[in-house]
N, C-alpha and C positions, 0 to 999 in steps of 0.2 A: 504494500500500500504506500500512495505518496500523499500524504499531508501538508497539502500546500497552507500559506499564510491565510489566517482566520478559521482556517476549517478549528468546529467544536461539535459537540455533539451533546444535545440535550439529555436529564439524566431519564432514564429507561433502562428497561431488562431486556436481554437479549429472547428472542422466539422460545415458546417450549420444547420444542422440537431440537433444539440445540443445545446437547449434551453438554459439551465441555466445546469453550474458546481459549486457543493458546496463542499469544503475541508477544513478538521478539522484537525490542527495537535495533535497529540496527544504524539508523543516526542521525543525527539534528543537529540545525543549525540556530538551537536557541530555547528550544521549550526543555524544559528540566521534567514537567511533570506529564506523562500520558494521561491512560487512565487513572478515574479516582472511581473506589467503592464508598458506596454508601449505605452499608448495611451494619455496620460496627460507628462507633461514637468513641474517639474521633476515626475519620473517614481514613480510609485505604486511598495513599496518591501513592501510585506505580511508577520512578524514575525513568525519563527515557535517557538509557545506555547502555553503549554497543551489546549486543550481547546477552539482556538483559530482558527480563516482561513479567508474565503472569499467565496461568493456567485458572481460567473462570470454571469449575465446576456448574451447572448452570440450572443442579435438580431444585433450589432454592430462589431463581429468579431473582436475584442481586442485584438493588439498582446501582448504577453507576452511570459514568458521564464522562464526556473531554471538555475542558473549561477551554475555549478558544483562544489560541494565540500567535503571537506573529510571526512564528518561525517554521519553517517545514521540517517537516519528519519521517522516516522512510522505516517502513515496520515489514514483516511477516506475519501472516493469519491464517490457523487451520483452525476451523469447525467441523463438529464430527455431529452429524445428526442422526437422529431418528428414523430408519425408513419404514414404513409398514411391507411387510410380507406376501 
């Protein structure tokens, strides 16, 4: 994924259908923080660096969010869904 300047993403849960999301950042020219969970007080903010992310379990539907900002960001993302039979 490339995160240009401004991209954010309002807080929400990921589909039911999606098991588990895993993101790896791999580099920015300025944002420190990716994602933030919002299911725990104080909230979960995921550092973006090289190397680095988060495995969203997703059976609990976790809100979370990207707080918008000015720098780009370049990730990886595998979701593993649900398929019916």
């Amino acid at each position: 994924m490339l995160d240009l300047p401004g991209f954010g993403c309002q807080v929400h849960h990921d589909a039911p259908d999606i098991i588990v999301t895993l993101q790896v950042y791999i580099d920015s020219d300025g944002d420190t923080v990716g994602a933030e969970f919002l299911h725990v007080d104080p909230s979960i903010q995921i550092p973006i660096q090289p190397n680095c992310g988060y495995i969203n379990l997703n059976t609990d539907l976790k809100d979370h969010q990207v707080i918008a900002n000015n720098g780009t960001r370049t990730s990886v993302v595998f979701q593993y869904n649900v398929i019916d039979s």
